[in-house]
LUMLUM-25951 format. One record per residue: residue number from 1; y, z, x of N, C-alpha, C in turn. Coordinates in Angstrom, 2 decimals. Example, Ala and Ser with C-alpha at 12.3 -4.5 7.8 and 13.67 -1.06 7.14 Angstrom:
! LUMLUM-25951
 num    n.yy    n.zz    n.xx   ca.yy   ca.zz   ca.xx    c.yy    c.zz    c.xx
   1   -5.69    7.80   13.19   -4.50    7.80   12.30   -3.30    7.80   13.20
   2   -2.25    7.08   12.85   -1.06    7.14   13.67    0.03    7.87   12.90
! end
This chain:
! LUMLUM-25951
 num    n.yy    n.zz    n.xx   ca.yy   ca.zz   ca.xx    c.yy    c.zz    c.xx
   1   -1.17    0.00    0.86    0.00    0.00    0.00    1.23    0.00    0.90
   2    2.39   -0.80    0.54    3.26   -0.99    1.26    4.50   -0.19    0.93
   3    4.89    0.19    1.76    6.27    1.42    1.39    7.22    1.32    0.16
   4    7.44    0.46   -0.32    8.04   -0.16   -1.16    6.95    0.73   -2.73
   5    6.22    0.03   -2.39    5.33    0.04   -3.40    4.40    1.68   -3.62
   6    4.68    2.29   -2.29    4.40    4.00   -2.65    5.76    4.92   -3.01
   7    6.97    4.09   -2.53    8.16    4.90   -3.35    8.15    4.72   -4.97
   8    8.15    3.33   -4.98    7.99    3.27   -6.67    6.64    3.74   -7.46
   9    5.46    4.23   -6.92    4.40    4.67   -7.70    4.30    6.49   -7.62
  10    5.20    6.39   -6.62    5.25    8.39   -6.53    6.39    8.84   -7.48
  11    5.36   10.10   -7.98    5.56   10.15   -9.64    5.49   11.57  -10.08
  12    6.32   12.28  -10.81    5.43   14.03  -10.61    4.57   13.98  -11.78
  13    3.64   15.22  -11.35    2.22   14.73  -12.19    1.62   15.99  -12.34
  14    1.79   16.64  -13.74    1.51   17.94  -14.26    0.44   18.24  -14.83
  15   -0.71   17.74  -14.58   -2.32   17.56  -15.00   -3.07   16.87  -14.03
  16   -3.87   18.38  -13.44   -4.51   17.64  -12.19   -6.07   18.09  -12.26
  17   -6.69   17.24  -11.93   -8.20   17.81  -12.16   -8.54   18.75  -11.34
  18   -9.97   19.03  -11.30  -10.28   20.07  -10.46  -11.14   20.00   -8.96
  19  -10.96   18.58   -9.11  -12.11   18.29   -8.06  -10.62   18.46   -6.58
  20  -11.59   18.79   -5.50  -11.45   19.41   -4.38  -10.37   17.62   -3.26
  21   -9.36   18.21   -2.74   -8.91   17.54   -1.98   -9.40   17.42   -0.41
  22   -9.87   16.60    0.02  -10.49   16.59    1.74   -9.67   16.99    2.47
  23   -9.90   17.92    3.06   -9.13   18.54    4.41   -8.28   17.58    5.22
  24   -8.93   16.65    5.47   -8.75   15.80    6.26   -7.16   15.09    5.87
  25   -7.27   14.42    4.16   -5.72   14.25    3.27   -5.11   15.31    3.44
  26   -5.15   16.11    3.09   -4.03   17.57    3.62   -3.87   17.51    4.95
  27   -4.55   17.82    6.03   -3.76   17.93    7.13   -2.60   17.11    7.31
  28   -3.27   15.16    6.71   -2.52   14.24    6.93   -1.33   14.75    6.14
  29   -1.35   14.87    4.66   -0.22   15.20    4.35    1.01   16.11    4.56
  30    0.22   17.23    5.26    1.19   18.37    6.51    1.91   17.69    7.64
  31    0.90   16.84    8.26    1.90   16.20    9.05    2.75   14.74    8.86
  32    2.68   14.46    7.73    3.69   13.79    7.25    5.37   14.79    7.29
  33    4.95   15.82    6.34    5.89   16.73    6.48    6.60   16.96    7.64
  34    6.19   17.30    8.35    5.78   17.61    9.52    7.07   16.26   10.58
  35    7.17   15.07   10.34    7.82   14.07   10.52    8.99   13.78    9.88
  36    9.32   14.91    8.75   10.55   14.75    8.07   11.40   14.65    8.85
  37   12.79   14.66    8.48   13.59   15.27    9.16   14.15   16.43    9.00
  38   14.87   17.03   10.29   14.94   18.47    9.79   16.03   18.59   10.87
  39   17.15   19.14    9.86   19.04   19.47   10.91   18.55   19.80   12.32
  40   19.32   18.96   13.01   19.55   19.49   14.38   18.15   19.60   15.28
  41   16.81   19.15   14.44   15.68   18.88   15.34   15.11   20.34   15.35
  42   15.25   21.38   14.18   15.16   23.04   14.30   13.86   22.94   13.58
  43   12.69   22.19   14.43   11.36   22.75   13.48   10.77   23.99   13.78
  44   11.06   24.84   14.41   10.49   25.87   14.83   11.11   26.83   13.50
  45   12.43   26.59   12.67   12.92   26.90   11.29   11.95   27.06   10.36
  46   10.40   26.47   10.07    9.79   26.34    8.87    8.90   26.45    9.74
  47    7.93   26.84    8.25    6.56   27.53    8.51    5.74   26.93    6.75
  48    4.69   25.78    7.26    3.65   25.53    6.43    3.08   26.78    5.62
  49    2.45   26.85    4.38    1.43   27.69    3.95    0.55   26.62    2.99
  50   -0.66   26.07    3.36   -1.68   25.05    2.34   -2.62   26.30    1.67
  51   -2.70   26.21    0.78   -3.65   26.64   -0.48   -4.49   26.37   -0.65
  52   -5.77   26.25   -0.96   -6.98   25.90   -1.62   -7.41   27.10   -2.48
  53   -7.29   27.75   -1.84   -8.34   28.86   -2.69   -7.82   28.86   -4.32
  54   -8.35   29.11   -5.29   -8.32   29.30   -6.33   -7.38   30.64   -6.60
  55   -8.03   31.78   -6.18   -7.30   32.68   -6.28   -6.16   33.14   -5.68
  56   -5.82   32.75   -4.60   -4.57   32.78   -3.82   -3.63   31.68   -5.02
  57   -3.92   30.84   -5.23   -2.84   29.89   -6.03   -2.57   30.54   -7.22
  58   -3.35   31.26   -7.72   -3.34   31.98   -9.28   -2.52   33.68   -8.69
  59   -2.41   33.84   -7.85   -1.88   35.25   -7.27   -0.15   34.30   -7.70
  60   -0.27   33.48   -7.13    1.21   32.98   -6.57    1.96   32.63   -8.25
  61    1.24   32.29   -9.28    1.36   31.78  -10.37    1.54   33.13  -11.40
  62    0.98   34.02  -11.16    0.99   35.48  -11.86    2.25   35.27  -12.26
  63    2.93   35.48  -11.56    4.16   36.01  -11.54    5.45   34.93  -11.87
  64    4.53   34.13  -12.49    5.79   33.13  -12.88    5.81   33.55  -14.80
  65    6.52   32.18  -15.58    6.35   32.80  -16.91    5.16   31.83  -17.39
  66    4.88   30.33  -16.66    3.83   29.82  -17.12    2.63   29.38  -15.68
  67    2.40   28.13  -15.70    1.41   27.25  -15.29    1.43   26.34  -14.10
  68    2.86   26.76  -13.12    4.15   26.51  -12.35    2.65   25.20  -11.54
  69    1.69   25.07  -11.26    0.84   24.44  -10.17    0.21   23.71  -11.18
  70   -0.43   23.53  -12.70   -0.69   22.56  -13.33   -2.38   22.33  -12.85
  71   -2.82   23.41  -12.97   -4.03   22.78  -12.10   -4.39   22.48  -10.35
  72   -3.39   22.37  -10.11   -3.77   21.34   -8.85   -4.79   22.05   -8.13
  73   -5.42   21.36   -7.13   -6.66   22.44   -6.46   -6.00   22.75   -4.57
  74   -4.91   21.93   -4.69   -3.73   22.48   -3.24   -2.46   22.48   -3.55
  75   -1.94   23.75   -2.92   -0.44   23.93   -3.28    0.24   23.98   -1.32
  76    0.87   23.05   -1.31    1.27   23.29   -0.09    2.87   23.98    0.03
  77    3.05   25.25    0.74    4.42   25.81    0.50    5.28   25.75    1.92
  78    6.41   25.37    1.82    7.05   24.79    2.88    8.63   26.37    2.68
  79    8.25   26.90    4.01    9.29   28.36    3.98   10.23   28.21    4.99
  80   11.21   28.59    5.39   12.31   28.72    6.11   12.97   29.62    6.69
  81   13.74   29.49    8.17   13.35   30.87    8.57   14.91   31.30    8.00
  82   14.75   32.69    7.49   16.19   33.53    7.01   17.35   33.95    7.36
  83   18.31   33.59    7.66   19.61   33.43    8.21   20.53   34.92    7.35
  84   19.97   35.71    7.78   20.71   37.07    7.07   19.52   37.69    6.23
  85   19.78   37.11    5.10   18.69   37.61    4.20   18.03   36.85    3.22
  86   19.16   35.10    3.80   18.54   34.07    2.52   18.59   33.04    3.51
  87   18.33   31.79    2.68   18.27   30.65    3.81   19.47   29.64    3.70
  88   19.86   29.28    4.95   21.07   28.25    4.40   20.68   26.74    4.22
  89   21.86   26.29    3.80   22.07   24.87    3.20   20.83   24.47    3.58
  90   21.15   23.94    5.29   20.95   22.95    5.97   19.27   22.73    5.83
  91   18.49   24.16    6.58   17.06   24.30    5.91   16.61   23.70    4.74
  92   17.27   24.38    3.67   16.81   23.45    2.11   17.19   21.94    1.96
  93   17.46   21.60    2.41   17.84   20.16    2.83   16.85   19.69    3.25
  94   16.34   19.79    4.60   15.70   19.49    4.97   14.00   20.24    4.42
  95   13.87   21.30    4.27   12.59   21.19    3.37   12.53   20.22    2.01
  96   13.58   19.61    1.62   13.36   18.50    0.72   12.88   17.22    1.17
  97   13.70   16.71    2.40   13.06   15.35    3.28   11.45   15.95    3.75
  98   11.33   16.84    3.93    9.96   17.15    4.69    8.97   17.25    3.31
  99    8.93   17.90    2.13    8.04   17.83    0.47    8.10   16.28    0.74
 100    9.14   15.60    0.56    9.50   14.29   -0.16    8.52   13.87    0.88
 101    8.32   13.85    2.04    7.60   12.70    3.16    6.24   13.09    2.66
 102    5.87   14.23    1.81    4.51   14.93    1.73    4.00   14.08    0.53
 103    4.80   14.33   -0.23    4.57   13.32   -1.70    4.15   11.94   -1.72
 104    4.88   11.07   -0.28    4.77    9.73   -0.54    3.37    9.67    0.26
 105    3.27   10.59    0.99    1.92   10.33    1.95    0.73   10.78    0.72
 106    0.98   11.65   -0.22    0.45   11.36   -1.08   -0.50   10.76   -1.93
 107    1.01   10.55   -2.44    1.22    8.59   -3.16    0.18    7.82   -2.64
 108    0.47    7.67   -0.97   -0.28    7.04   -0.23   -1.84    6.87   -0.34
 109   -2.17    8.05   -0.71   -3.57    8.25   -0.44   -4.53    8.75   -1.71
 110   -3.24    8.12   -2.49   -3.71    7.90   -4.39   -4.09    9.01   -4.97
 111   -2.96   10.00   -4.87   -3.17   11.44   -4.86   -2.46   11.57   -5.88
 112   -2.26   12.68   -6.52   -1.20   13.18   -7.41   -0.32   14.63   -6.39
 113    1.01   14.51   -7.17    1.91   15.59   -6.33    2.98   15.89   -7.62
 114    3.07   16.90   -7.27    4.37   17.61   -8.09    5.17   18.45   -7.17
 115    6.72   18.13   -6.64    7.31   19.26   -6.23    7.64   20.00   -7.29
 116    7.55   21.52   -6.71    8.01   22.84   -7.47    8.30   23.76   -6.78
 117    9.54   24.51   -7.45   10.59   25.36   -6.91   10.40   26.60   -7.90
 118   10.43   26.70   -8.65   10.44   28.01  -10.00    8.93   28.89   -9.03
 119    8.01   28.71   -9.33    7.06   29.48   -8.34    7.87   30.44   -7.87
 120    7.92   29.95   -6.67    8.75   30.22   -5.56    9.64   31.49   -5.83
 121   10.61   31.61   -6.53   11.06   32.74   -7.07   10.64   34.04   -7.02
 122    9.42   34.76   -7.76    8.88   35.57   -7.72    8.73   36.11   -6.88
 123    8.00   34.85   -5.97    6.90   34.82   -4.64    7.70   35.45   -3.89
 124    9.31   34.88   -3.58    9.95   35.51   -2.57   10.27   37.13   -2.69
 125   10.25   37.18   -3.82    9.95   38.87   -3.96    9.43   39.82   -3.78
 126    8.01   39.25   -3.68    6.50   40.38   -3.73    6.54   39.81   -2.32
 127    6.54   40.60   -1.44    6.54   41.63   -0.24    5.19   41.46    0.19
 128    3.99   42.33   -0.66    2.92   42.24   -0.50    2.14   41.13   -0.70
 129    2.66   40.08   -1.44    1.93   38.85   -1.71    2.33   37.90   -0.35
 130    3.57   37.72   -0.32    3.45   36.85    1.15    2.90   37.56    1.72
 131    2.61   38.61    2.27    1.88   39.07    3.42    0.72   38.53    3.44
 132    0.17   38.81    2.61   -1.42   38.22    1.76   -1.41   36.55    2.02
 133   -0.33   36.48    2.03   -0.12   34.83    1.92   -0.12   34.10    3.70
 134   -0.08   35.20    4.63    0.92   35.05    5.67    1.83   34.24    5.73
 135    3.03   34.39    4.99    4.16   33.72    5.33    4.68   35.00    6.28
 136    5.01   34.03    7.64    6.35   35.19    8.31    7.24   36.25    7.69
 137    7.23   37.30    8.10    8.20   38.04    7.44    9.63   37.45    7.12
 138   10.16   36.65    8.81   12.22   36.01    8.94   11.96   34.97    8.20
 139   10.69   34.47    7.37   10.41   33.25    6.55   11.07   33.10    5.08
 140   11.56   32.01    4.29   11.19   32.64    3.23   10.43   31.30    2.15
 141    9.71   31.40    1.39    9.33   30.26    0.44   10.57   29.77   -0.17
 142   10.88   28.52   -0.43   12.09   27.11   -0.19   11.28   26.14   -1.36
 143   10.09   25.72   -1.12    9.98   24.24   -2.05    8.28   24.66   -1.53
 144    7.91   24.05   -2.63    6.31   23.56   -2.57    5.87   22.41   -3.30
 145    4.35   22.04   -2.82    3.98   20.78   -3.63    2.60   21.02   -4.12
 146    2.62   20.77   -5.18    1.33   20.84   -5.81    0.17   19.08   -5.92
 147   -0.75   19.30   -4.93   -1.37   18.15   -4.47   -2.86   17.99   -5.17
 148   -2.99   16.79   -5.78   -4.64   16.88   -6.57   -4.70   15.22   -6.61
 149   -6.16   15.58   -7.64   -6.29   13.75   -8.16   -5.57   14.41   -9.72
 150   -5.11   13.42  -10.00   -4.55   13.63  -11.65   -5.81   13.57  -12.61
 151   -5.70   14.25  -13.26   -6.28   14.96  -14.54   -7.08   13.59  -15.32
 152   -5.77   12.22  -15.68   -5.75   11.34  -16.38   -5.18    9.96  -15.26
 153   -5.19    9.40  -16.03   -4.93    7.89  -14.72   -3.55    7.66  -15.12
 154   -2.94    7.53  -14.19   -1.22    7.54  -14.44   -0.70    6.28  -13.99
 155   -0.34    5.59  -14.27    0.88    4.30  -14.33    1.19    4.15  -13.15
 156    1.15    2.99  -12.71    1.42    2.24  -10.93    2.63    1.38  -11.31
 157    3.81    1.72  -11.71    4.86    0.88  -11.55    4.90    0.33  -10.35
 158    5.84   -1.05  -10.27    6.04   -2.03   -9.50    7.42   -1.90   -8.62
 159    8.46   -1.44   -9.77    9.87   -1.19   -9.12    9.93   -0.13   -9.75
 160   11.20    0.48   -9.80   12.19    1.56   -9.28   11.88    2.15  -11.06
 161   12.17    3.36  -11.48   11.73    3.56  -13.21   12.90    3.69  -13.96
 162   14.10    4.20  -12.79   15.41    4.85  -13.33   16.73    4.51  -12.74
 163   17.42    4.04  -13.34   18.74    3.77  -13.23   19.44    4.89  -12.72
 164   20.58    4.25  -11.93   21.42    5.09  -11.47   22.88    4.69  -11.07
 165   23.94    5.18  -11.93   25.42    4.35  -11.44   25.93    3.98   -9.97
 166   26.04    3.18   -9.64   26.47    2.82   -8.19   27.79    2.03   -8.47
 167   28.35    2.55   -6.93   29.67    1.90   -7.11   29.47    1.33   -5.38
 168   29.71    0.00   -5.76   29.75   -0.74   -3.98   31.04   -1.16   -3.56
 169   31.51   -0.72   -2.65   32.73   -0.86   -1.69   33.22   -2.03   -0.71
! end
């Protein structure tokens, strides 16, 4: 599939079956991430956490108000290191180019992905759950992606799905 053609088919996708993702697609998709870009070349700033387990993903989900992962059978969480006591701009920025490179590699590999942020919330709260989680303490959870085969067979658009006003100069 040609780049073109995995931007326009990456899609978020909230019904994911249960069957098991190969190690092997996840790593790849970590180090896609992994190739984002990230301010000033500061990767030593973020810290991976991949999921599989069942119950670790349902720990992380407790504490939301619904279903924040949809199934998926990997949640990959992308954290940042804490600049006081929260994280700045520049980090969340760049944990977006770094999800986004995760998604299309994805895409790529005829996967389903959902970024999600609401999770995350809680998570950064419970103390004892990142620990459990090992996220770094100076870390904090920023963005995650929820990675599977989809539930149902989802639509391979050709071009772009959504409009957007542009003004050319």
């Amino acid at each position: 599939m040609d780049i073109m053609q995995t931007i326009y088919q990456r899609q978020a996708v909230r019904n994911f079956s249960d069957k098991q993702v190969p190690t092997k697609d996840l790593q790849d998709i970590m180090d896609a991430g992994q190739a984002g870009p990230v301010g000033m070349g500061e990767y030593e700033k973020f810290h991976f956490t991949l999921l599989t387990n069942p119950g670790a993903i349902k720990q992380v989900e407790a504490d939301s108000v619904s279903n924040p992962y949809y199934g998926a059978p990997a949640v990959i969480i992308i954290s940042a290191q804490k600049q006081d006591s929260s994280v700045g701009s520049m980090e969340c920025v760049s944990a977006g180019a770094m999800v986004e490179n995760m998604a299309l590699a994805a895409t790529g590999k005829n996967l389903a992905s959902c970024v999600i942020m609401g999770a995350l919330i809680p998570l950064s709260k419970d103390d004892d759950l990142l620990s459990k989680l090992q996220i770094p303490a100076v870390f904090a959870p920023v963005i995650s992606l929820a990675v599977g085969y989809p539930a149902e067979s989802i639509s391979k658009p050709t071009k772009g799905r959504h409009e957007v006003t542009q003004t050319i100069i």
